[in-house]
N, C-alpha and C positions, 0 to 999 in steps of 0.2 A: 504494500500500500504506500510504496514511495510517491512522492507527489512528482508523477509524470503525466504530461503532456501526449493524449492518442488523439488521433484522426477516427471519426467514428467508424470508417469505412477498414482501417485498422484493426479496431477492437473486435468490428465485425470475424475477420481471418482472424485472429489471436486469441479470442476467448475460450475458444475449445483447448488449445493451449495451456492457456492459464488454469482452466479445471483440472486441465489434466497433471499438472504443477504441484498442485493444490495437493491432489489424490499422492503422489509421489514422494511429495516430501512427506506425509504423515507416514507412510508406506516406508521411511530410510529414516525416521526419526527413533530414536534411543528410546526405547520403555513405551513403546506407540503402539499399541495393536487394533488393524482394521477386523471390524467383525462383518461389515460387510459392503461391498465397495461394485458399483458398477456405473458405467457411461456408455452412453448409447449416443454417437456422433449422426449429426447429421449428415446425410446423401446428397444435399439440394447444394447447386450452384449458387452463385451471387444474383442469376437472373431470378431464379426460381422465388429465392427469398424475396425479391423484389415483386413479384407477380402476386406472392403468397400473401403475401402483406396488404399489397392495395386491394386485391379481395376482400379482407378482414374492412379495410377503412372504406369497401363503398357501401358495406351490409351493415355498417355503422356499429361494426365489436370491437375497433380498436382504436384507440387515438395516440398515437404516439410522436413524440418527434424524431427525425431521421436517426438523429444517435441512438435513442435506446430502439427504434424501431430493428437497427441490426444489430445492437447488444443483446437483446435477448435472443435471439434465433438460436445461434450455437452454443454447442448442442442442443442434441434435443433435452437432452435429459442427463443430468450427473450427480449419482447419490452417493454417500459415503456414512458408515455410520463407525465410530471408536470410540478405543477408551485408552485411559492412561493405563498405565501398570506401576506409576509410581505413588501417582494419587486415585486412590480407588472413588474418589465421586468425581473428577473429573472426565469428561467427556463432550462427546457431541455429533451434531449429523445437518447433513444440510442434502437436499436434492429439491437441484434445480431445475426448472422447466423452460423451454423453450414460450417465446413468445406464441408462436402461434397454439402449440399445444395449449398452455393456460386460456386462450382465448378461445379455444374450440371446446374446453374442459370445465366449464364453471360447476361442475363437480366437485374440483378437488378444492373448493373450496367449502364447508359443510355448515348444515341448516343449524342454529343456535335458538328453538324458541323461547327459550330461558332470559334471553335478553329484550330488551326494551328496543318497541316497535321502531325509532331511529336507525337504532343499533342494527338492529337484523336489517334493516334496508343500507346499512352501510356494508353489512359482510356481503350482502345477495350483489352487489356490485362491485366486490374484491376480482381479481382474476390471479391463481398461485404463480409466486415465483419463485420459493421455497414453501417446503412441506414438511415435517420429521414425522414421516411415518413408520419407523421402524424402532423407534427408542422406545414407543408408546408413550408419547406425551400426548400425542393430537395436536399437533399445532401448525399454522401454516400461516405464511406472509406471505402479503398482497398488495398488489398494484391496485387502487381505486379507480374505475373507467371514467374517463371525463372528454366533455368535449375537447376542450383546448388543457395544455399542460397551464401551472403544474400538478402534477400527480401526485396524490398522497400512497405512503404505505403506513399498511395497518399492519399489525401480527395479531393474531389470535390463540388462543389455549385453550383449548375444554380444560382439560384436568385442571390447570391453576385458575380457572374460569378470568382469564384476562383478555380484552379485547385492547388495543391500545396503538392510537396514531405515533407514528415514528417521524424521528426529529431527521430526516434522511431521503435524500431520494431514491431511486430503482437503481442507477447505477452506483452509488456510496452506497447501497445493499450491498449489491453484487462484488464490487472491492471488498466488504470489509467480512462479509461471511468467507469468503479465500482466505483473508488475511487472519480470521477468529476461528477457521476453520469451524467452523457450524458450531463453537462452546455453546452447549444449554445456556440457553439463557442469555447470552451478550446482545439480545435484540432491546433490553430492557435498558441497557447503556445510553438506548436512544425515545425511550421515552416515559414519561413525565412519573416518578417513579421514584422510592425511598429504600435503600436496599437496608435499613435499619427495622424495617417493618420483617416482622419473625419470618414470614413464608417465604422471605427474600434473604435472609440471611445468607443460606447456604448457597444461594446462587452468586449472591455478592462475594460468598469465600472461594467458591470456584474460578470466578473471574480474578480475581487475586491472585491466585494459582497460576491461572492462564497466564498473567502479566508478568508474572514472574518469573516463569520458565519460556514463556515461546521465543523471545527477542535472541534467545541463545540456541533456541532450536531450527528458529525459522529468520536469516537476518537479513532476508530482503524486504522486511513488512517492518513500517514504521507504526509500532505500539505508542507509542507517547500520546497521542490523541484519545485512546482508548483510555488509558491509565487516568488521564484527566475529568475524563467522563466518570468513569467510576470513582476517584476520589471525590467530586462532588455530590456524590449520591450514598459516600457511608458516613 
């Protein structure tokens, strides 16, 4: 998450890349073990993606602008799910979806009638771009469909029952879950949120964890941002 300068058209060629980066270095890191790890690359050219897209923008399912319109495309899909082996509640998983999948999938993002009638008309307009579905949290982050940018993202949790707007856009998602590598929990870094509050506690000791060991295990990702974020919130 060094602060570099891409061409959106860049990111587009380079993202599947970066997942795959992502997956690799957890895969060669010391006391890291993947329990379950898969990426399913996209097939479709640079045309394809372009065709595939102003479809979605004339049926009126997606609005995006050009940068993230080809950051999200590739892959289609890259899950990963670990744990540490040095610290036994650290972990995490993050699987991401493709623009167009999430747009075609309002699926995976799930019915909450437990929430207040705003609320649920804000999840029924998420579209996923991460999901953890195999840690069994139930939780999945979303892109808000709008006409014109900017987009909001939400995250959601059934288990913690947390619904909650993020201080971040779709592409700071996308960077910073690489760079956090899916840690439970580090989506609360970015919104409005007390890690002093009990049910937060131990997710705020996790990310501690995390801050303290990744800069040593991963040192092309600049932590200092994150660390700031969380020290404002214990």
């Amino acid at each position: 998450m060094k602060d570099r300068e891409r061409a959106p058209m860049q990111d587009a060629y380079d993202l599947e890349g970066r997942c795959l980066r992502a997956v690799q270095e957890l895969r060669a890191a010391a006391n890291v073990r993947l329990e379950y790890e898969y990426i399913s690359p996209s097939a479709a050219t640079p045309e394809e993606v372009d065709l595939a897209l102003r479809d979605l923008d004339a049926n009126r399912q997606l609005h995006l602008e050009s940068a993230l319109r080809h950051q999200f495309f590739v892959p289609r899909e890259a899950h990963v799910l670990w744990e540490s082996e040095d610290h036994p509640t650290l972990g995490g998983e993050f699987q991401l979806h493709s623009t167009v999948d999430s747009a075609s999938h309002p699926e995976y993002v799930p019915e909450d009638v437990n929430l207040k009638p705003r609320r649920q008309k804000i999840l029924s307009e998420l579209r996923a771009i991460d999901s953890l579905s195999q840690s069994g949290i139930g939780a999945v982050a979303g892109v808000r469909l709008a006409t014109e940018p900017p987009f909001e993202m939400w995250y959601y949790s059934k288990t913690e029952h947390m619904f909650q707007k993020l201080n971040l856009s779709p592409s700071e998602y996308l960077e910073t879950v690489l760079a956090t590598k899916g840690t439970t929990g580090w989506q609360y870094l970015f919104a409005d949120v007390d890690f002093k509050n009990s049910w937060l506690e131990e997710v705020g000791s996790n990310l501690q964890t995390m801050l303290a060991t990744f800069p040593a295990l991963f040192p092309e990702y600049d932590y200092e941002p994150l660390r700031a974020r969380l020290e404002a919130r214990l």
